[in-house]
N, C-alpha and C positions, 0 to 999 in steps of 0.2 A: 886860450882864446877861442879855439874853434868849440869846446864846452861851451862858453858862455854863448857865439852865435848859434851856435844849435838850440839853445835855453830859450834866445831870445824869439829864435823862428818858433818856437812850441809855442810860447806865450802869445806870439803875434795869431799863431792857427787857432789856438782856443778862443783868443778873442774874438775871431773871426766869426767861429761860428757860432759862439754867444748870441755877438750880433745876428747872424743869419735866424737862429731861435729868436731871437726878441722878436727881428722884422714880420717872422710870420707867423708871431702869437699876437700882435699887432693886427693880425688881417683876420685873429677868427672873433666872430661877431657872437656866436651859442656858445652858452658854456657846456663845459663837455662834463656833465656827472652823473648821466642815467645810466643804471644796471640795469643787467638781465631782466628783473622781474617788473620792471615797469614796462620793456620792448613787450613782454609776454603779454601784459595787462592788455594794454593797448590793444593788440593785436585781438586778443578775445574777448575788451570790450564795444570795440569797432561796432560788432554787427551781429553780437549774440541774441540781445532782446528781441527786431522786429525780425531776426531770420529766423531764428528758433520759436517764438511764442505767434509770428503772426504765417511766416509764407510757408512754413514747414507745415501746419498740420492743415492751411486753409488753399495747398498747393493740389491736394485732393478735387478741391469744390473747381479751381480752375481745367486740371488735367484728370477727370474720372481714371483712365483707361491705366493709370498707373497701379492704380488701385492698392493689395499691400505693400508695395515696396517702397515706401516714403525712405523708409532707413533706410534700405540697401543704397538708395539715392543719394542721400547724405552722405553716407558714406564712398560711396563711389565716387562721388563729386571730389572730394576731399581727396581722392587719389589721384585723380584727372589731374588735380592742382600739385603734384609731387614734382612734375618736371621743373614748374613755375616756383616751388621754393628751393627746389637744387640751383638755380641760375642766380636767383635771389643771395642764397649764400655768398657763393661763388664770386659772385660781386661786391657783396659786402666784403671779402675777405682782402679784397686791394683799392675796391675804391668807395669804401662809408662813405656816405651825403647825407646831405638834409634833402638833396633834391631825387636821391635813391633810382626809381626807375627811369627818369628823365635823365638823370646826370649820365644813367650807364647806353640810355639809347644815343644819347649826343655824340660819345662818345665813341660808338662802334657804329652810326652809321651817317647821321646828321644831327644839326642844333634844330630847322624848319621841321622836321619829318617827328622827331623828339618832342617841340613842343605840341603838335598837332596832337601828337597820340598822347601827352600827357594832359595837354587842357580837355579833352574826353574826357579823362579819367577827372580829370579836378571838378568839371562842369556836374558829373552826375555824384560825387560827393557832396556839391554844394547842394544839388537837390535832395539828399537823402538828410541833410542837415534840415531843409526845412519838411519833407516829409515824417520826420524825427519826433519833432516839434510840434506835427500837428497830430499824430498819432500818439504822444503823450498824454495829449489833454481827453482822450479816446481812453484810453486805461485809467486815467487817474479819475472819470467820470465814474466806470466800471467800478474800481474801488469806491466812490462815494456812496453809489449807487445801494452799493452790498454794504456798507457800511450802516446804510439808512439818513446817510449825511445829505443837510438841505445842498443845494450847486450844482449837482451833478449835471441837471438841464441847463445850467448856464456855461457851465465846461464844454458843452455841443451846440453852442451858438456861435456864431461870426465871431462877436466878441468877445465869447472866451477863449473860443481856440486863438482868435491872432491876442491876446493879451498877455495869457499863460505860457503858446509859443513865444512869445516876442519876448517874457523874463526869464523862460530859460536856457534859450540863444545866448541872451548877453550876457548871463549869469555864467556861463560857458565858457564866456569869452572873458570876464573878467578873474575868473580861473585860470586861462592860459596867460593872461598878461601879468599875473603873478611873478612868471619865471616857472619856468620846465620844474624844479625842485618841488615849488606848490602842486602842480600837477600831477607829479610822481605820488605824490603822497593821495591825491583824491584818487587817480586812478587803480591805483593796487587797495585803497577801501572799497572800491567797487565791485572790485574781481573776486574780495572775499563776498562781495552779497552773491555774485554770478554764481556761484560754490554753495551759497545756502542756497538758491531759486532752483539750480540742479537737481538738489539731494533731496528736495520739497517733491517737484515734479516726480521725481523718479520713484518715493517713495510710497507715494499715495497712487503713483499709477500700479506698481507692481503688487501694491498690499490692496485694490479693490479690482471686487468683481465688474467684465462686461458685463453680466447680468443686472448688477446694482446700478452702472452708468447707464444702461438703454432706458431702465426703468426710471432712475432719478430725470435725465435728462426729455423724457417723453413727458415727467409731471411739470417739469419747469417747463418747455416751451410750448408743450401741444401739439408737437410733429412726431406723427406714427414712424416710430423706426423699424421697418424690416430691410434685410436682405435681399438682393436685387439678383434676377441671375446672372450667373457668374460670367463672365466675358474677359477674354486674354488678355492679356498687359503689350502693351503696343510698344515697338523700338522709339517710337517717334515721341510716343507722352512720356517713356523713362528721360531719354535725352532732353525733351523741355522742361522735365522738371529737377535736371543735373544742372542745366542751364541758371533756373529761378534760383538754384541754392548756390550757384559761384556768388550771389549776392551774398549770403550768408557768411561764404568765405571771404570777402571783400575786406575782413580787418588784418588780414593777412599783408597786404598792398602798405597800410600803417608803420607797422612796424620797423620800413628800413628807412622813412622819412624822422627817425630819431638818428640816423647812422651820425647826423651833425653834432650831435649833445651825449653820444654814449662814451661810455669809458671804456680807452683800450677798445677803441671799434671795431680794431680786424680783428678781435678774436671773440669780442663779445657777442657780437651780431648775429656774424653764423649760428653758435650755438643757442642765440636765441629766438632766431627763426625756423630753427627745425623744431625747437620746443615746443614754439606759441602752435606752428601747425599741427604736429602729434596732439596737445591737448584741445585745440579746437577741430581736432575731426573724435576725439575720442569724447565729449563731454556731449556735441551736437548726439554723433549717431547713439548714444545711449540715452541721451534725453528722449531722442525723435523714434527711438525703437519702446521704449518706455510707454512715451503717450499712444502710440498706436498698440501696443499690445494692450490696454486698456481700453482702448477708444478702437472699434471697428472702420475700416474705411471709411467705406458705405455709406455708416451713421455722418461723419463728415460732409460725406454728399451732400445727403439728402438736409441736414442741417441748415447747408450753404445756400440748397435752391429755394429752401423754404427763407430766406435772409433771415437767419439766424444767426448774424455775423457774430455779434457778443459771443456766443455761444461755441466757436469756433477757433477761437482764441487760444492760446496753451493755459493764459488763465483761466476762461469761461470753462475750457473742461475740467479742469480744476476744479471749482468750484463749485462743479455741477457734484461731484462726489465725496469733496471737505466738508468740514464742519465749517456752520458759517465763521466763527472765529480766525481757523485757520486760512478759508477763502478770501475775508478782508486784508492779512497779514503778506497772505499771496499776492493780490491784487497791489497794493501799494508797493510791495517789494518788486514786482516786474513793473510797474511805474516809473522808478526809479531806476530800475536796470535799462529801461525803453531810453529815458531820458539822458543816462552818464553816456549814450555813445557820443553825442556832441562832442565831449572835450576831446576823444581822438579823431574825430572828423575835421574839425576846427585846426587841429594842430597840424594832420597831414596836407590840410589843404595849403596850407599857411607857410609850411616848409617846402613845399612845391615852389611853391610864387617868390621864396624866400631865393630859392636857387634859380629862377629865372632871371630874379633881379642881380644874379650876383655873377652873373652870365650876359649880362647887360642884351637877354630877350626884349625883356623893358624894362622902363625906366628902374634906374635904380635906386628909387625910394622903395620899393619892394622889398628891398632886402635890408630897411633899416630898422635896427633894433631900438627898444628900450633899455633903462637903467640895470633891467634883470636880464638883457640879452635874449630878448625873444622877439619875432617880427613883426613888431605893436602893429605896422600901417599893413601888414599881408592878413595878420588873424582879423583887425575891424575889415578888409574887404570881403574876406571871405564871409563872415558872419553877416553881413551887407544882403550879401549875394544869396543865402542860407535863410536871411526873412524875407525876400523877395519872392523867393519859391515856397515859402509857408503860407505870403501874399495869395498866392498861385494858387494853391494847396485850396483854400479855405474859399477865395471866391469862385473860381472854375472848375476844381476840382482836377484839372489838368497840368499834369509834372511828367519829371523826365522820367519818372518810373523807376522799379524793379529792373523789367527786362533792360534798359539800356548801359543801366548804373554795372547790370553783369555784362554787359556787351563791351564796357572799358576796362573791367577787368583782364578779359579773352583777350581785347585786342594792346593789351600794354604785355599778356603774355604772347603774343603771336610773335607781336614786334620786337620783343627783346631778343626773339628764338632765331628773330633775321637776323638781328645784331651779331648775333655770335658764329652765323655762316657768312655773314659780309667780312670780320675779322678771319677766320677762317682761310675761308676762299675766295674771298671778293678782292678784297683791295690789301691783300698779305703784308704788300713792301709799306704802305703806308704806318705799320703799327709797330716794325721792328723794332723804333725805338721807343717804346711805350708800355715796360714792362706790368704797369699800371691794368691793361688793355687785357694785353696777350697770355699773362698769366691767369685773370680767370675766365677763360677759356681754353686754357692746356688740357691736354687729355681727351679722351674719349669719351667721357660724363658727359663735359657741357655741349657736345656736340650731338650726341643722343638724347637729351633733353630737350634741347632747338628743335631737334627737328618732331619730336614728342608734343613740344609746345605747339609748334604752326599745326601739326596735324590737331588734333583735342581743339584745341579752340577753333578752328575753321567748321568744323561739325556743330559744336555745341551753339554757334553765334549762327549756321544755317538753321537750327533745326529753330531758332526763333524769331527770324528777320522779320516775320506779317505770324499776327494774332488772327484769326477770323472771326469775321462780325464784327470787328473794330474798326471806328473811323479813320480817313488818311490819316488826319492826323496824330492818331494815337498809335500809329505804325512803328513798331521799333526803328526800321530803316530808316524811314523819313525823320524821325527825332534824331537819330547819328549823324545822316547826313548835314542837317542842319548847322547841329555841333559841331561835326569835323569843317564845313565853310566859315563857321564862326572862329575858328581855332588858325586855319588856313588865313584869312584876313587880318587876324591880329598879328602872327606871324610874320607876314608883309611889313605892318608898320612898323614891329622892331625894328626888324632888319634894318628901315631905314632910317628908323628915327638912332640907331646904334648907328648908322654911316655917317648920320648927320655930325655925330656927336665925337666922330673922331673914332669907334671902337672898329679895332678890327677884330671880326668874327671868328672868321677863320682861329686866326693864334687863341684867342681866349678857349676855345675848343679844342684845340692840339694840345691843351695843360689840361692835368687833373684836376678836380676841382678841388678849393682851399679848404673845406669841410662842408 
């Protein structure tokens, strides 16, 4: 008898937690089937095209005084950002999200303070979505141009850039509403072109002479290239132009917004964010050591003051030394590379909003999926918000920029790096029971890292708060501030519209998040 009740308490416990798995395969809305190499894709299609082909070699024309050290800067940058992918892990390895660096600030310090410093970061993503967008139709001009194809003058009209923007926005978007799976599959074709525009770039830079690009590039434009005297490299134009390239690193940030859809997340994650950043600082600093061993400073300068912008491009140097055959192939190939970051802009942003909604920030129609389990109403707002700023783009010519899009970078790594000294030392007893919390923060790494993190990003976001000779309102500061009151406000009516609604805050925040 006591056999059989023992049989029967077994069968009652497994059922149990059958039940318990059903209930909470019931509550995940993303399907979980991405591997490593799409997290990697991602991550190094984000922001390889306009950080590597446009602000790397044309960061020269902005900050002269850096003069050869473009690479060492890329490269240094790339290491600045080491603390920010050790914390990044570390997180991933107990608490994957779709909502990634939001989910882990809410977590270790606040939900209000969490989304302030994540809608930063969302805001100046949706603007690089439409600066994206309108810098597409700029290359793909470039390509026509050298092709000898009639359009190109209609590509750099109002109407071409918002038409062409505006089809490959939604073309972007009707890629993401596929389901993550379609996705996976465009993104890692992409990363194989990022691999031939590399190996292109690097090849033609290292197999020609300076001598043949000063000469070729003085018959194409008509600007007498010489050498200027030599003047030091300044602390302040290395570190703004460490600053300009945390842009570049930006697809980094991508990558743990799949933590929702990956497979086996605690253990795929890590390993795939130490990847994507080893190969995106090793593909950048050899690209960007490439074109300047080829291409002199200087000649950049002086290019830039004479608005030789074309000409300043990674393609236009390119092609200043190709064969034209190879220069048109160039040319449409970084067209297309400029243009695939969409589909992980779109998705990050989208899974942000995704995990706001599912955190009851707001409402939560934010966080409802389609048939293929993806956040049909967070990717159309985001994409919304992403033509608005191409809107921007195209009639004013005023966005949120470069510098700020890296300013939410710095300050989503500053704020994490508080997170893990408020778990720490701040509020101890609060996390005891929250193994979820306190395990990635054990040890002495994540705490050297924290404080690695506030230091490097407090520097790099001083050395560019005010541009000079730039209007107020193209002032980095004043565009942040904006954002962080725009961020602050919406945060307000959560709150209340989630009090209205019955949600208590609090508790939803004391739980890990569902995926």
């Amino acid at each position: 008898m006591e056999d059989i009740a023992s049989e029967g308490a077994l069968e009652r416990q497994a059922s149990s937690k059958s039940s318990d798995t059903s209930k909470r395969q019931e509550l995940f809305k993303l399907a979980k089937v991405v591997g490593i190499t799409t997290i990697v894709a991602s991550a190094i299609s984000q922001e390889y095209a306009s950080g590597v082909n446009l602000i790397a070699p044309q960061s020269v024309g902005v900050y002269p005084r850096i003069e050869g050290l473009v690479a060492v800067a890329m490269f240094v940058t790339g290491i600045f950002l080491l603390p920010k992918i050790f914390l990044f892990a570390r997180f991933s390895s107990t608490m994957p999200s779709a909502g990634s660096t939001y989910t882990w600030i809410s977590r270790t310090i606040s939900g209000p303070v969490s989304f302030v410093v994540s809608f930063v970061w969302f805001v100046g993503v949706a603007a690089a979505i439409g600066v994206i967008a309108f810098a597409f139709t700029t290359f793909l001009s470039g390509a026509f141009a050298l092709a000898g194809w009639p359009g190109s003058t209609f590509l750099l009209s109002a109407a071409g850039r918002l038409i062409i923007g505006l089809l490959a926005i939604w073309l972007a978007v009707f890629v993401n509403l596929r389901g993550v799976k379609h996705y996976s599959m465009w993104i890692r074709v992409f990363l194989i072109l990022v691999v031939v525009a590399a190996v292109l770039a690097v090849a033609y830079s290292l197999g020609t002479s300076t001598t043949h690009f000063l000469s070729s590039a003085e018959t194409r434009t008509g600007v007498k290239l010489a050498a200027p005297a030599h003047q030091s490299t300044t602390v302040g134009a290395f570190l703004s132009v460490c600053t300009l390239f945390v842009f570049a690193y930006g697809g980094v940030n991508a990558a743990p917004t799949l933590g929702g859809e990956t497979r086996e997340s605690k253990t795929t994650m890590p390993r795939a964010i130490y990847v994507a950043w080893t190969s995106i600082v090793i593909i950048y600093t050899v690209v960007v050591a490439s074109i300047f061993q080829l291409v002199p400073w200087w000649a950049v300068a002086e290019l830039t003051a004479a608005k030789q912008t074309d000409a300043t491009s990674l393609t236009g140097l390119i092609s200043i030394v190709a064969p034209r055959a190879v220069g048109v192939i160039y040319s449409f190939l970084v067209a297309v590379i400029v243009v695939k970051a969409l589909l992980p802009q779109i998705l990050g942003c989208s899974r942000t909003m995704f995990a706001w909604g599912q955190d009851h920030i707001l409402p939560e129609i934010i966080s409802k999926t389609n048939k293929r389990n993806v956040p049909s109403v967070a990717i159309i707002i985001t994409a919304t918000l992403g033509s608005l700023f191409l809107f921007e783009s195209v009639f004013t010519g005023f966005t949120s920029g470069v510098i700020v899009r890296s300013f939410s970078v710095l300050l989503v790594m500053a704020v994490l790096g508080v997170g893990v000294l408020n778990v720490r030392f701040g509020q101890k007893l609060r996390f005891l029971d929250k193994p979820w919390v306190t395990e990635a923060v054990r040890g002495p790494g994540p705490l050297v890292a924290a404080l690695l993190a506030i230091v490097i990003a407090v520097v790099l976001v001083h050395a560019t708060l005010t541009i000079a000779d730039k209007p107020l309102i193209d002032q980095p500061w004043l565009q942040g501030l904006i954002i962080l009151l725009v961020g602050v406000s919406l945060s307000i009516f959560g709150r209340f519209d989630a009090r209205r609604r019955g949600v208590d805050m609090k508790m939803v925040l004391e739980q890990a998040p569902v995926e």
